[in-house]
SELUMGU-598030 format. One record per atom (N, C-alpha, C, O): residue number from 0; residue in one letter; x, y, z. Coordinates in nm, 3 decimals. Layout:
BEGIN
(atom NUM,"a",(X,Y,Z));
...
***
This chain:
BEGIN
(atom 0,"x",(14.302,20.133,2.827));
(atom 0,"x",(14.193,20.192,2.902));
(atom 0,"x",(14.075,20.096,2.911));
(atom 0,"x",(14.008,20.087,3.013));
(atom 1,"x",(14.051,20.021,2.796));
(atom 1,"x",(13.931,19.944,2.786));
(atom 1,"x",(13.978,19.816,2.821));
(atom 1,"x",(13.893,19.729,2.807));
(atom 2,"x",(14.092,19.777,2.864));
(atom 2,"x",(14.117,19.649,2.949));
(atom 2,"x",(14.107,19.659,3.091));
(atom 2,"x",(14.066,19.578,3.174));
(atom 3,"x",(14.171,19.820,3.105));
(atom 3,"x",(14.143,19.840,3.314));
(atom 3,"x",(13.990,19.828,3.308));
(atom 3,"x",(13.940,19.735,3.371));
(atom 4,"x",(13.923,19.896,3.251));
(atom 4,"x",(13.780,19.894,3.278));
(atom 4,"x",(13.725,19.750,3.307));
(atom 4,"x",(13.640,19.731,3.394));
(atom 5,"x",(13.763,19.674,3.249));
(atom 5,"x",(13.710,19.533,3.175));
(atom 5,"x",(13.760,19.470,3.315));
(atom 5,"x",(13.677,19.396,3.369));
(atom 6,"x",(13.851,19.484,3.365));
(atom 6,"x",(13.955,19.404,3.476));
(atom 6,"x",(13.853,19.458,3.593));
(atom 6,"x",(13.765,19.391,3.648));
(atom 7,"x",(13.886,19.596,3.618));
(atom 7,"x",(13.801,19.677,3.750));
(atom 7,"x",(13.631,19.595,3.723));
(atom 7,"x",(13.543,19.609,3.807));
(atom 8,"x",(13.614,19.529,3.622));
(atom 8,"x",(13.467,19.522,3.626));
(atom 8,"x",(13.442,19.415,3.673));
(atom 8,"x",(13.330,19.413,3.722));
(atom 9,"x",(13.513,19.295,3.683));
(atom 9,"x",(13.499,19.168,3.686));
(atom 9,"x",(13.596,19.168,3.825));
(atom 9,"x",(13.581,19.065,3.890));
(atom 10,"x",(13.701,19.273,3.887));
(atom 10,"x",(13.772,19.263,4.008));
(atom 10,"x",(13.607,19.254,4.108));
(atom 10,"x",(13.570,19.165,4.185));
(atom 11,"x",(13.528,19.400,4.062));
(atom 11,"x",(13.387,19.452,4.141));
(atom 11,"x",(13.278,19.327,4.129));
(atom 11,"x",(13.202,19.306,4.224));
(atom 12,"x",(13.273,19.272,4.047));
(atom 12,"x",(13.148,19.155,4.018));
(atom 12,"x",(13.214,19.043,4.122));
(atom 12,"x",(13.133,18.994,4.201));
(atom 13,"x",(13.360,18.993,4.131));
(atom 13,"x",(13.344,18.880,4.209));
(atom 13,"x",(13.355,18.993,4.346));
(atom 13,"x",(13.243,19.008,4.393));
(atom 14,"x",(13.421,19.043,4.392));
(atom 14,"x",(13.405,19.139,4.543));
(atom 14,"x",(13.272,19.179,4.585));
(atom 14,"x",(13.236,19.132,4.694));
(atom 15,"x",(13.185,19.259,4.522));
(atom 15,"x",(13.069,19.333,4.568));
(atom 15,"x",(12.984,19.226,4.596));
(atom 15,"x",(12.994,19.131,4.519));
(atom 16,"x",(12.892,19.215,4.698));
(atom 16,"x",(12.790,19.165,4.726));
(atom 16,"x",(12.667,19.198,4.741));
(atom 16,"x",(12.581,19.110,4.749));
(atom 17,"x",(12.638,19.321,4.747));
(atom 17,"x",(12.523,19.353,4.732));
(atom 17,"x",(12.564,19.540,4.648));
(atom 17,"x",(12.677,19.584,4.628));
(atom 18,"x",(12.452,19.598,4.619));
(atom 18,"x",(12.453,19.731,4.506));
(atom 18,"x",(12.475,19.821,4.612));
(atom 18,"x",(12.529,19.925,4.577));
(atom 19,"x",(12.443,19.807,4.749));
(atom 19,"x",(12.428,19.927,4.838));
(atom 19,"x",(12.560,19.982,4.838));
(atom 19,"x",(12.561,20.094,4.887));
(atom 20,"x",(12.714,19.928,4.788));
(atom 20,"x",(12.831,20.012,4.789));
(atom 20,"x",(12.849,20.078,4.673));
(atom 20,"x",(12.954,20.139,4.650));
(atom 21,"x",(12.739,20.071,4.579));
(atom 21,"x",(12.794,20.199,4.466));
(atom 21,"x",(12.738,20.333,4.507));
(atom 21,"x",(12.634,20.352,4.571));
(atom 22,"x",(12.848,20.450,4.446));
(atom 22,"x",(12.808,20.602,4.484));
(atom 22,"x",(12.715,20.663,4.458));
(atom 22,"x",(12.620,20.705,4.524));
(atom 23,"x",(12.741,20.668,4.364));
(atom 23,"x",(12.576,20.765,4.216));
(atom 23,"x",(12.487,20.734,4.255));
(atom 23,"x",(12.484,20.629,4.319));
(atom 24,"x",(12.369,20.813,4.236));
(atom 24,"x",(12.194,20.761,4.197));
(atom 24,"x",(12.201,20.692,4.103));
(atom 24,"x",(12.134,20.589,4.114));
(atom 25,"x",(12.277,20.707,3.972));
(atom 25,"x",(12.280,20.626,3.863));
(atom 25,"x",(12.296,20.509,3.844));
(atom 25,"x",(12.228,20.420,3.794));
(atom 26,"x",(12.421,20.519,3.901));
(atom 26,"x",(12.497,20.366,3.871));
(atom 26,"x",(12.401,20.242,3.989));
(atom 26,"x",(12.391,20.120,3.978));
(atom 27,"x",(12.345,20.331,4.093));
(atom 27,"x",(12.268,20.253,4.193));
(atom 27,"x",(12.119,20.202,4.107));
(atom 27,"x",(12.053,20.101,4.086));
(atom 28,"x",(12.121,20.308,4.086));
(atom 28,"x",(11.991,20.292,3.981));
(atom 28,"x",(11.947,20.163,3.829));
(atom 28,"x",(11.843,20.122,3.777));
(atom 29,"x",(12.071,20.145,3.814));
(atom 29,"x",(12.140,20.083,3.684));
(atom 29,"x",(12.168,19.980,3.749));
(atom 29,"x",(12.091,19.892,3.709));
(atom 30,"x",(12.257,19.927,3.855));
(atom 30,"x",(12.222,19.796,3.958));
(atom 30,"x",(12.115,19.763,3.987));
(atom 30,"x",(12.085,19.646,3.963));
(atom 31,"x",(12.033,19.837,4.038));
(atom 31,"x",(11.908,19.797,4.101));
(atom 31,"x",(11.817,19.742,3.999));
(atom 31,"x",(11.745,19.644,4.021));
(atom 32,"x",(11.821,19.812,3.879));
(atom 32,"x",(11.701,19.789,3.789));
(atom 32,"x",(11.733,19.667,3.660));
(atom 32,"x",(11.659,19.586,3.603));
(atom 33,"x",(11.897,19.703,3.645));
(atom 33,"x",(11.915,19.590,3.545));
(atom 33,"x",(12.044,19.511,3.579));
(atom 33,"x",(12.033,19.404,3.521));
(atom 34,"x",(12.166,19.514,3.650));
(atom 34,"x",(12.236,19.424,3.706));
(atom 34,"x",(12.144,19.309,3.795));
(atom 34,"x",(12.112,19.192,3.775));
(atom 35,"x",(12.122,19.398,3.895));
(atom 35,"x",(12.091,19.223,3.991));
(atom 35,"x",(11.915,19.230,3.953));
(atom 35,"x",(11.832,19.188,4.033));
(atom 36,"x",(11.882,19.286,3.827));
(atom 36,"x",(11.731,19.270,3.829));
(atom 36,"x",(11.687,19.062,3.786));
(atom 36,"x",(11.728,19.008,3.684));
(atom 37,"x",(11.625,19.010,3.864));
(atom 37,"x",(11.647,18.847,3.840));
(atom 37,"x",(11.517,18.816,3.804));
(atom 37,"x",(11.481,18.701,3.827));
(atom 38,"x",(11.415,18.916,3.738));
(atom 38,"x",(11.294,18.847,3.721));
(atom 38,"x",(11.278,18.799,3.571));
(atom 38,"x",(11.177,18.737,3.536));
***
């Protein structure tokens, strides 16, 4: 379970290009503020 996760996470990091394709308020929220936060 904790290897699909690990795989799906790093499949999504090189694919995704920008946060606007995640679902949740959360997880958008959690991108926005501390994934691509670059300051």
């Amino acid at each position: 379970m904790l290897f699909q996760f690990i795989t799906d996470y790093i499949k999504h990091r090189l694919t995704a290009k920008t946060r606007h394709g995640t679902h949740s308020p959360f997880v958008y929220k959690l991108a926005d503020e501390v994934i691509y936060d670059f300051t």
